[in-house]
N, C-alpha and C positions, 0 to 999 in steps of 0.2 A: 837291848834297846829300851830306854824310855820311855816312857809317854809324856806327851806334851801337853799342858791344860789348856785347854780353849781361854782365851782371853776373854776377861768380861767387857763390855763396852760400856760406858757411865757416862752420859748425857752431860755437856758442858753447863754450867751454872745461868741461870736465864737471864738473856741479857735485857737491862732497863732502855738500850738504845742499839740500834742497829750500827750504828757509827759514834766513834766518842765527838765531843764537840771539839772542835778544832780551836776557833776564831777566839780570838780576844779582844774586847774594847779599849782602846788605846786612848787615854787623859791627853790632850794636847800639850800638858805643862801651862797653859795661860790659862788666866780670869776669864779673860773673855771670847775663850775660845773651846768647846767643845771638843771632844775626841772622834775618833772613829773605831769600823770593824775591821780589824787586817784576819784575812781565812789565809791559809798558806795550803799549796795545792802542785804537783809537781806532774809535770808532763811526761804523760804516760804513751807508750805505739801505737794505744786506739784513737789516742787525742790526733792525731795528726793524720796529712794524708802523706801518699806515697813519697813525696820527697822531703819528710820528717820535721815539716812545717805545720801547728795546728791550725786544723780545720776550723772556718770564721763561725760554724754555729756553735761549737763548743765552750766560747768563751759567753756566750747568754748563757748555757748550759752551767757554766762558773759561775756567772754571778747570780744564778740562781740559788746553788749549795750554797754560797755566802750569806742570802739573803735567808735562809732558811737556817744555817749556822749561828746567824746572830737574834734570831727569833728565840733558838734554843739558849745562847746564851744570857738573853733577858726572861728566860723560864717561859717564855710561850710553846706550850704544847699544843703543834698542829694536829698530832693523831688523836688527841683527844677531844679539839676540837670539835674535829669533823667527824670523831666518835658523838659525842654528845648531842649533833647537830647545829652546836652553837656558830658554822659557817667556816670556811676555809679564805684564806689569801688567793688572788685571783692578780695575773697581767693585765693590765689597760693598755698602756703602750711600752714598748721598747726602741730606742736610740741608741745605736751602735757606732762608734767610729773606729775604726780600724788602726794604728798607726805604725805597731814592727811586729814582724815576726816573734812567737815563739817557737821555740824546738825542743826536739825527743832529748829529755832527760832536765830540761830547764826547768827552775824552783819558782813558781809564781806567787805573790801576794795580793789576792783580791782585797781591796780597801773599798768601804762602804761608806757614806758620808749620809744624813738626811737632808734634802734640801728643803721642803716641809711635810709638815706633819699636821693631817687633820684627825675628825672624831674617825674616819673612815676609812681614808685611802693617805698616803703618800707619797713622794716625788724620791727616790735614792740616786744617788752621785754613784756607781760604782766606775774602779780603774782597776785594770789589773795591770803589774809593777811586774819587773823583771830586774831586779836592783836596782840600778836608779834610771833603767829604762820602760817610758811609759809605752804598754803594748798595746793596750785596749782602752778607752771607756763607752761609759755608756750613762744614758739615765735610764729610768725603769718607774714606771707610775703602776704602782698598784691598790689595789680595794679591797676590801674584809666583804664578804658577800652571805650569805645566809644559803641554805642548800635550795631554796625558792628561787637565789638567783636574784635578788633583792638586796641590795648595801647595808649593810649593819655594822654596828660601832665595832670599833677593834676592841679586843677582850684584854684584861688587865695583866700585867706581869707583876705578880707580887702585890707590891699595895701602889703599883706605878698605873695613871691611871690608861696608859696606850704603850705598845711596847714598843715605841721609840723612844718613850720620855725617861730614860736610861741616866744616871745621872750626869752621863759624858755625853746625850743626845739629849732635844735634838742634836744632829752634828752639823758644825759649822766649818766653812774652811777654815785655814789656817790664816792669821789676817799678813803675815809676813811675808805670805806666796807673791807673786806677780799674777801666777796663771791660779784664781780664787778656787777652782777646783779640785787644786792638789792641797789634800791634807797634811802632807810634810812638811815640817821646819823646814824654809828655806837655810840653803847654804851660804854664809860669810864669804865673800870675797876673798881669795889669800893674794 
């Protein structure tokens, strides 16, 4: 009989992010129209309740990761942040409307829009999309806050000087829409 070697165990390579960045800033194609963040996020057994419909806090809980997906993708570092002291992103208020069901195994894309943008806080359009069905929106007003709990200017991405000022934000709708909310091309009439 053999001997078998004890297997060595080699510690995985250290990760720069707990999660890779999902979300992408979408160019509207017009002059004078801004783009948006599309996060894509798929519905999971926990997301829902027993009759495999998700659960309504969950979709704040989404437009949360969006909202924090596209922070990463404009290089704002919140762990660093709020390492440094230099203050965290904070909720003011939330607005939710409700309007279809999602379900267990459904693909969603949270779309983020800015409606404004100050030195401090601002106003975000989020929907979340189920193909071309609108499931949720919401607006979301949030503020840069310092760890005193005191408003302080939102910290720079890059050489931009607020991390909305993205070169496709702020975002604007789409001017083609009917409903000014939705950042999609509308569709031509066939």
């Amino acid at each position: 009989m053999s001997a078998i070697a004890p297997r060595t165990m080699t510690s995985p390579p250290p990760l720069t992010s707990l999660a890779p960045v999902n979300g992408t800033i979408v160019p509207s194609g017009n002059e004078d129209a801004s783009g948006s963040h599309h996060y894509p996020l798929r519905v999971y057994y926990d997301d829902t309740d027993a009759g495999g419909v998700v659960y309504h806090a969950n979709y704040v809980a989404w437009f949360e990761r969006a909202r924090s997906d596209l922070l990463e993708v404009l290089g704002i570092d919140q762990s660093a942040a709020l390492e440094d002291g230099s203050g965290l992103y904070t909720v003011a208020e939330v607005h939710v409307r409700y309007l279809a069901p999602a379900r267990l195994g459904d693909t969603v894309i949270i779309v983020t829009t800015a409606q404004q943008v100050g030195k401090v806080r601002c106003t975000l359009h989020q929907t979340a999309w189920r193909g071309e069905t609108k499931l949720a929106e919401g607006v979301v007003k949030v503020g840069f806050i310092g760890r005193d709990g005191r408003p302080r200017r939102q910290p720079e991405a890059g050489n931009r000087p607020s991390p909305l000022s993205h070169p496709y934000t702020p975002l604007r709708p789409h001017p083609l829409r009917k409903d000014t909310n939705d950042p999609r091309p509308a569709r031509p009439h066939a």
